[in-house]
Every structure is written in structure tokens, then in C-alpha cells.
C-alpha positions as CSV (number, residue, x, y, z in Angstrom):
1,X,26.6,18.0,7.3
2,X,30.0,16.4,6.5
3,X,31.3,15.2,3.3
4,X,32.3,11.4,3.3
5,X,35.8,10.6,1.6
6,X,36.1,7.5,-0.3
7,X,38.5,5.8,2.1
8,X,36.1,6.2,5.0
9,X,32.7,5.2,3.2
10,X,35.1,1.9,2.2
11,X,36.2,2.0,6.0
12,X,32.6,1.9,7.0
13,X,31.1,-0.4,4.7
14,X,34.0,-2.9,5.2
15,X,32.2,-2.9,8.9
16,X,29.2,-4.3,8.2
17,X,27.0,-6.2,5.6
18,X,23.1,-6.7,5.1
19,X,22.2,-9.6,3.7
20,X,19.4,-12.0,3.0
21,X,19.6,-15.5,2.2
22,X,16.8,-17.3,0.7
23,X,15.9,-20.6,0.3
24,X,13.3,-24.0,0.2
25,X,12.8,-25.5,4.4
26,X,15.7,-27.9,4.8
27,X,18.0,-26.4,2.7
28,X,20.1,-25.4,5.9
29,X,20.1,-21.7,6.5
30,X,19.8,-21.6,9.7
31,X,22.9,-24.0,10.0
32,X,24.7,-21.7,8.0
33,X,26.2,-19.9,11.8
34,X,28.5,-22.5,11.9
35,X,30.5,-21.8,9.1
36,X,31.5,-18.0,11.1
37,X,34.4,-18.2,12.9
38,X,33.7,-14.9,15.4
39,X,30.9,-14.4,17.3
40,X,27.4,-14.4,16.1
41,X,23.8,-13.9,17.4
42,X,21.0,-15.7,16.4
43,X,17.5,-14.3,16.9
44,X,15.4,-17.2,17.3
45,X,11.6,-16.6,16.0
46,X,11.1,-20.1,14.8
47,X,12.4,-22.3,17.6
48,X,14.4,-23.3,14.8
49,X,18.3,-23.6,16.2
50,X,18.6,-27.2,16.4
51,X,21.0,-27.7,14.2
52,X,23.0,-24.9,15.5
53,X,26.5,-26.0,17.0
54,X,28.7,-22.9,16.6
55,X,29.9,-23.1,20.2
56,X,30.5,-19.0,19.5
57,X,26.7,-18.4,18.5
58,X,24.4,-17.0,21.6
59,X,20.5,-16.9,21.2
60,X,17.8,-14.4,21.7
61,X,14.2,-16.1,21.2
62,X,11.9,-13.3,20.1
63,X,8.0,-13.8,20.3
64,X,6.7,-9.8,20.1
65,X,6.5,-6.6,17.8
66,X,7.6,-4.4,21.0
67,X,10.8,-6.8,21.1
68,X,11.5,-6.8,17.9
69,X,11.9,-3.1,18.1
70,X,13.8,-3.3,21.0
71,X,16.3,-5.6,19.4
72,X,16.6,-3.2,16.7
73,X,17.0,0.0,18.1
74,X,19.8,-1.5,20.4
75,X,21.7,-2.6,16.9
76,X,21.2,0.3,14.8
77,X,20.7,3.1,17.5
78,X,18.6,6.0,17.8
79,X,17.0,7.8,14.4
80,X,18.1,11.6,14.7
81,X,15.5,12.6,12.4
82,X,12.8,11.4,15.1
83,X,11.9,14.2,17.2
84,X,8.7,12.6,19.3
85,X,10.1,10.7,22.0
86,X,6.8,8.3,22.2
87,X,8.0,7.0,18.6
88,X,10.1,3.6,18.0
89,X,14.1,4.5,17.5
90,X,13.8,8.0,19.0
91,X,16.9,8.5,21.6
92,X,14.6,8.5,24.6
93,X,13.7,4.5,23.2
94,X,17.4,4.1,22.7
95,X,17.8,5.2,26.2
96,X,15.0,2.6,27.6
97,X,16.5,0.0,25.7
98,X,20.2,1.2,26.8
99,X,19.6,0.7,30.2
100,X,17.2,-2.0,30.4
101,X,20.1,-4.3,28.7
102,X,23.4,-2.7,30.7
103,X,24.8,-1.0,27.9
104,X,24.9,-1.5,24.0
105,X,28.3,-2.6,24.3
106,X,27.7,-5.2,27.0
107,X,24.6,-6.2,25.5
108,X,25.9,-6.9,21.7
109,X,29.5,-5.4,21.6
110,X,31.3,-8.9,21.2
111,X,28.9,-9.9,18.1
112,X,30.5,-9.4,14.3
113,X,27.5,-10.9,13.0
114,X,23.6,-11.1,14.0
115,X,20.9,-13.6,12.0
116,X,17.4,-12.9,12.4
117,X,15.7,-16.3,11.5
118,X,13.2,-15.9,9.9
119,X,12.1,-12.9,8.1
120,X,9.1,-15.0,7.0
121,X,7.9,-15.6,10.8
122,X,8.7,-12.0,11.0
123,X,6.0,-10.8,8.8
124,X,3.7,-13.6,10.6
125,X,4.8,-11.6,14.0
126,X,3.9,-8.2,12.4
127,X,0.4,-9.1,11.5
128,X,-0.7,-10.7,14.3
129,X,0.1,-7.8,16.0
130,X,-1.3,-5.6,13.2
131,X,-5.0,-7.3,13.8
132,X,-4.7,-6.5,17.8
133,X,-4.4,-2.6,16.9
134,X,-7.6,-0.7,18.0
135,X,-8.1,1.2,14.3
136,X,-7.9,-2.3,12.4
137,X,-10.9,-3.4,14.2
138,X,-14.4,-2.1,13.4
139,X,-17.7,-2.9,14.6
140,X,-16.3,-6.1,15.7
141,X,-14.7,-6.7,11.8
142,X,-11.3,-6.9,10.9
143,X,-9.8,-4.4,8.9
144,X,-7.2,-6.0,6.7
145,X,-6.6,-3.7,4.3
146,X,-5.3,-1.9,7.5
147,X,-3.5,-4.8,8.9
148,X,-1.5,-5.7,5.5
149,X,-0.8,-1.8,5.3
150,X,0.9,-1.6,9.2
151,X,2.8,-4.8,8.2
152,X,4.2,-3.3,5.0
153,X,4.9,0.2,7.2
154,X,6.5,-1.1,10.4
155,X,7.9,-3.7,8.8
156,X,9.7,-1.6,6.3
157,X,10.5,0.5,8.7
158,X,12.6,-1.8,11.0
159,X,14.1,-3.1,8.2
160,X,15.7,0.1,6.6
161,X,16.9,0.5,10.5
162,X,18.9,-2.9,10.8
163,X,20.2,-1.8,7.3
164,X,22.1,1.3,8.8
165,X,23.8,-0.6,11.4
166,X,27.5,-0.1,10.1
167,X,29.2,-2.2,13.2
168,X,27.8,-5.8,12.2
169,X,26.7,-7.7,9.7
170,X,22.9,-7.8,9.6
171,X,21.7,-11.3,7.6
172,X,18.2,-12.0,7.4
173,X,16.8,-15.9,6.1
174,X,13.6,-16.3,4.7
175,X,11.9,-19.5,3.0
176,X,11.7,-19.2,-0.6
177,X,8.3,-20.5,-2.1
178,X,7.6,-21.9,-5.7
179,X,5.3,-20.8,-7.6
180,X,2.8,-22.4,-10.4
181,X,1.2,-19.9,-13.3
182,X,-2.2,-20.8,-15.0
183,X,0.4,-21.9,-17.7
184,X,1.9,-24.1,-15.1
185,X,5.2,-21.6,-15.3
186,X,7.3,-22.4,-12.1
187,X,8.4,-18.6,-10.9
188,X,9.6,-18.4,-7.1
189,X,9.6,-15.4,-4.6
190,X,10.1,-15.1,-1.1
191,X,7.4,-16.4,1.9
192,X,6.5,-13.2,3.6
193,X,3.5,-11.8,4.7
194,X,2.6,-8.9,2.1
195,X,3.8,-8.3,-0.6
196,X,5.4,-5.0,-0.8
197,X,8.1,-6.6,1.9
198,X,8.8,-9.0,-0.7
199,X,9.5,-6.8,-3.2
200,X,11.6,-3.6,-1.3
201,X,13.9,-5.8,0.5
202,X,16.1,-6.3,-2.8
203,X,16.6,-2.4,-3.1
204,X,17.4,-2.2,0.9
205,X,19.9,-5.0,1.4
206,X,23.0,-5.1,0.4
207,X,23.3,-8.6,-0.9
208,X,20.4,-11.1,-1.9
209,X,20.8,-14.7,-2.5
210,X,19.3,-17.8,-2.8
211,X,20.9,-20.8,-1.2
212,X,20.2,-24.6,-2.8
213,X,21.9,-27.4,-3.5
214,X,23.6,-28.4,-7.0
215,X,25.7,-31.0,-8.1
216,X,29.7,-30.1,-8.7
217,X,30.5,-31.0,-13.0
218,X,34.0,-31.9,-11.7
219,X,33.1,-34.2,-9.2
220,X,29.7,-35.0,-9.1
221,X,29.6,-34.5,-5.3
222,X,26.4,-32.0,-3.9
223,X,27.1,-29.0,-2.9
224,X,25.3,-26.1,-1.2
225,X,25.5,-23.3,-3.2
226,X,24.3,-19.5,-3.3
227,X,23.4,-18.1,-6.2
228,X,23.8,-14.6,-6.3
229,X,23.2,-13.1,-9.4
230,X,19.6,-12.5,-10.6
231,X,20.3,-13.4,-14.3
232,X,20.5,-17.3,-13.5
233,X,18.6,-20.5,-15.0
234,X,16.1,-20.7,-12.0
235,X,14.8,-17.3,-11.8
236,X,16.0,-17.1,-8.0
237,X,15.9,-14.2,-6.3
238,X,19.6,-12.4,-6.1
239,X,21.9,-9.8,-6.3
240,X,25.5,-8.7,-5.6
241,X,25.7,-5.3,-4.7
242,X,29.8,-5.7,-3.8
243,X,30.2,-6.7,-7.8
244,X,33.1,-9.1,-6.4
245,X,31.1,-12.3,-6.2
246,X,31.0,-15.2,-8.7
247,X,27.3,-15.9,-10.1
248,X,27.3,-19.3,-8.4
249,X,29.6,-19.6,-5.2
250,X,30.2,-22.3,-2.2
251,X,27.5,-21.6,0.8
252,X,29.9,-21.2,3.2
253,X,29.6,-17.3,5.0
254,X,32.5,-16.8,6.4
255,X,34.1,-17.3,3.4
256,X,31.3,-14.7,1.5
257,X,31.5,-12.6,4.2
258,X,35.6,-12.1,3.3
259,X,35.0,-11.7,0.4
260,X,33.0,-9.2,-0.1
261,X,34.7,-7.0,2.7
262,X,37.8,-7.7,0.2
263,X,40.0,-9.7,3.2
264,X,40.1,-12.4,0.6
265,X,42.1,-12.9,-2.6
266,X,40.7,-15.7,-3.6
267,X,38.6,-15.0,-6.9
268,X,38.6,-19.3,-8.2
């Protein structure tokens, strides 16, 4: 057990950044690698990196549950508080992974920043795995009480993982969806499978924000935009952990990315 001064927790946390950026198809998040200026990973579970053209950005297409835990115990490293070496993020599954890849270093050393795109066809990933599993299928009927429940558990789980990686900044993208009341009320929230997901990732992540477009007042150009601030006009889904960031600010993450980390002066 060791206390933490202030300078290193700042040290650490300057390191690395979880993130989630939400927002309607087509609004560009995927796009949004090209704004970094170091290396970045994308993992790929939408065949979605078209419009990808960051010459630095590498991909890693992911179809599977098993390699989606791979992935993540290579980034965040092994759990010391896991004992049973059978278990996801024990060492012994570090050590698989480890060697399997030629190193952690090798493998993902040169990357400041890694994009899992989408956390939506995440959860789609986690459930159809969910409904293979032996105890969600009884007497030939699907369980999915059970399934929804291993979604929520696993998929919470490898989230609070990523989280912990304090070497590189963790961003996940998700479609936001809008919503229509009985009182035809517009609300919006995020397109994952389950709902408890949904509404935990806000107190995981570091940042939250939703990305959209809105017209500039001073020149009446369009801009993309995050909002990042829950108390907005839209009801979007947001929040600045860092405290640093304006309630409305240019989509460009490299530029956020300083920002918060405190590299950047710039407070216009």
C-alpha cells in the first residue's frame, strides 16, 4: 500500500484519458483520428474506417468476445486482485496474450491513443456471445434475462479495465439515439445493448461528450462541435471531469486532448 502525492497522481493522469464521444451516424466520429497528430489505433468492429486517412492510424478489426478481452488485457494489464488463473485479466491471461503478440511494448508501445469504434457494436458483440453460453439456454429456450445480465457483467467489467490503463488514452464512440415520449418529448441516450451500460459508463469515464454539428453566430459557417457539459439546451449526454473545458468546444481531439492534459493555454 503506498500513498500517492499530488504531483504523481497529476503525473499519471496527464498519461492517459478515457473518453467517450457520442453522437447521431454521420456525424463523423470515426473520422475524428485524423485530427491526432501521434500515433493512434483504431479497433475496427464496424468495418467502419473509410473515412480514416491519418496515415499514423493502424487497425485492428475485432469480430469476438475472447478478442475483445485479449485486446484489453494487453492495454490495461493483468488485475492483481484476480487470483484464478482460468479468469479474464489474471496474470497467467496477461502472459498468453504477452507472448501470443511479441511483447506489450511491440505490440502497442508506439500508440498515445486507441478508439474502440463502436461501443454500440460492442454491446451487439457481447450478446451474441451471451446467447451461445450453455446456462442461457434451457430446454431449447433462450434465457434473456441471463443474456442482458452477462452483457451488463462482462461488459462492465472490460470497461472499468480499459479505464485503468494510465499509458494511453482510451476513447470509446457510440451512436447516440433520439428518443420520443408518449408526450412526444425528444430525450436522447446512447445505442447500447442494455441498459445498465448506458447508464454506468458516465460514472466510469473520464470525459463524456456528444459531438454534432452547430452553426458559428460570428460567421455563420457549420461547425462540429462537442458539447461537453450535461447542463446544455439538447439534453445531450456529457460531462467534463478535468473542469478545464468550455461547455461548447471545436471537435477537434488533439486539440481536447491538450487541453485537458493542461499542454495548452489556450482557454478562447
Amino acid at each position: 500500500m503506498k500513498i500517492q502525492t499530488f504531483e504523481e497522481r497529476k503525473m499519471e493522469r496527464n498519461l492517459g484519458i478515457s473518453l467517450l464521444i457520442a453522437g447521431k451516424s454521420g456525424v463523423g466520429k470515426t473520422s475524428l483520428v485524423n485530427d491526432l497528430k501521434d500515433p493512434v489505433l483504431l479497433i475496427d468492429m464496424e468495418a467502419g474506417d473509410l473515412s480514416v486517412k491519418n496515415k499514423l492510424c493502424d487497425t485492428i478489426k475485432v469480430r469476438t468476445v475472447e478478442e475483445l478481452f485479449d485486446l484489453a488485457v494487453i492495454i490495461g494489464g493483468a488485475n492483481p486482485a484476480i487470483i484464478d488463473e482460468k479468469e479474464w485479466f489474471s496474470q497467467a491471461h496477461y502472459d498468453r496474450v504477452n507472448d501470443a503478440v511479441g511483447g506489450r511494448e511491440k505490440f502497442i508501445g508506439k500508440y498515445k491513443t486507441i478508439m474502440f469504434d463502436s461501443l454500440t457494436e460492442m454491446g451487439r458483440i457481447f450478446l451474441k456471445w451471451a446467447e451461445k453460453q450453455p446456462e442461457n439456454n434451457v430446454n431449447g429456450k433462450l434465457n434473456l434475462r441471463g443474456c442482458y445480465g452477462d452483457l451488463a457483467r462482462h461488459g462492465l467489467r472490460l470497461l472499468h479495465h480499459l479505464k485503468h490503463t494510465s499509458d494511453i488514452n482510451i476513447i470509446f464512440v457510440s451512436i447516440l439515439e433520439e428518443v420520443l415520449d408518449d408526450f412526444n418529448r425528444k430525450s436522447y441516450s446512447l445505442q447500447i445493448e442494455g441498459a445498465k451500460i448506458a447508464k454506468e459508463l458516465a460514472g466510469i469515464l473520464d470525459e463524456v461528450f456528444t459531438m454534432d454539428f452547430k452553426k458559428s453566430d460570428k460567421d455563420g459557417k457549420i461547425y462540429r462541435v462537442f458539447y461537453t457539459s450535461a447542463d446544455n439546451e439538447f439534453g445531450y449526454p456529457a460531462k467534463d471531469r478535468s473542469g478545464i473545458l468550455k461547455p461548447i468546444e471545436i471537435a477537434n481531439l488533439d486539440t481536447i486532448l491538450e487541453k485537458i492534459k493542461g499542454t495548452t493555454n489556450d482557454k478562447s
